[in-house]
C-alpha positions as CSV (number, residue, x, y, z in Angstrom):
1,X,103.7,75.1,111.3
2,X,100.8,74.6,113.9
3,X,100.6,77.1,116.7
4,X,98.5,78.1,119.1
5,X,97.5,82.1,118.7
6,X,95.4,83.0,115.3
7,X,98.3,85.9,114.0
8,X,101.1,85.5,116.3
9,X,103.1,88.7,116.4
10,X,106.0,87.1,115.0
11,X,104.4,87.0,111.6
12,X,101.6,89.7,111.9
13,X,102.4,91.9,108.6
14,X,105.7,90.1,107.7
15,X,106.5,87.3,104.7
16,X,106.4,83.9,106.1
17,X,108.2,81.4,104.4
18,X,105.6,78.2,105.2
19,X,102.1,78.0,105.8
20,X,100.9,79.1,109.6
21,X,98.0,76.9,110.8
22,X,96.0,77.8,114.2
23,X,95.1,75.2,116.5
24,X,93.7,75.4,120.2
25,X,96.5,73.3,121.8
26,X,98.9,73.4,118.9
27,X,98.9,69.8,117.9
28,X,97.8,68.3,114.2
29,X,94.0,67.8,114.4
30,X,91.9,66.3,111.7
31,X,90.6,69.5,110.4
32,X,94.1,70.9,110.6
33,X,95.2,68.0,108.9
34,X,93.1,68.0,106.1
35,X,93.8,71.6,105.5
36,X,97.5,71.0,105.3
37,X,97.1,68.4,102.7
38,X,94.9,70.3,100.5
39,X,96.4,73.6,100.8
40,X,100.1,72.7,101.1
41,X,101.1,69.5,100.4
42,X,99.3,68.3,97.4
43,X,99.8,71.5,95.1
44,X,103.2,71.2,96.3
45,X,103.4,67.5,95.6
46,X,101.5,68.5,91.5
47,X,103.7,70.9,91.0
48,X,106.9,69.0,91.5
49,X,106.1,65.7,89.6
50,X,103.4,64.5,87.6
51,X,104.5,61.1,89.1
52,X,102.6,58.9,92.1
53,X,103.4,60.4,95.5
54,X,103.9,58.5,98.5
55,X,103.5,60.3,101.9
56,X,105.0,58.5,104.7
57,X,103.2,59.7,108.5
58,X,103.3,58.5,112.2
59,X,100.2,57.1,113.2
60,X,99.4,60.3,115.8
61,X,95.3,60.5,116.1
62,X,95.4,64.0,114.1
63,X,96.4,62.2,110.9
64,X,93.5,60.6,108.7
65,X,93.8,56.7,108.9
66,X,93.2,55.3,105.3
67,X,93.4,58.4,103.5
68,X,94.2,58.2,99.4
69,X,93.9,61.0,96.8
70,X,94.7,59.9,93.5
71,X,98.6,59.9,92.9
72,X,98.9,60.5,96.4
73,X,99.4,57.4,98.6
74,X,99.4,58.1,102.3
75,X,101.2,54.9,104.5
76,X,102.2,54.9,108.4
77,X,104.3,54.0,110.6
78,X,103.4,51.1,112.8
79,X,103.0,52.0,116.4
80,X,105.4,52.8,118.3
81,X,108.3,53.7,115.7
């Protein structure tokens, strides 16, 4: 989840069930990006299968064009899809 506020008061001192990223107008960015791949989706993607990985995106500017980590392939959508 991308938001705008650092500890929005909704989760300030309560369990959240997903990861909480802060962003200044709440959309991916590449730092944002990059953070949510390597703190949420590949140890979640190791953990459920020793197999290859494929991670299907949209082609939004936030998301890192031509991006591979092994067993992780990343692919996207043409534009406009």
């Amino acid at each position: 989840m991308i938001g705008k506020a650092k500890e929005p008061t909704c989760i300030a001192g309560n369990s959240w069930p997903i990861p909480y990223f802060a962003q200044r107008n709440a959309w991916i960015d590449i730092p944002t990006f990059n953070k949510w791949f390597g703190q949420v989706f590949e140890p979640y993607g190791r953990r459920r299968t020793n197999r290859r990985v494929l991670l299907v995106l949209d082609n939004a500017p936030g998301h890192v064009q031509g991006f591979e980590q092994v067993g992780i392939k990343v692919i996207f959508f043409p534009t406009n899809i």
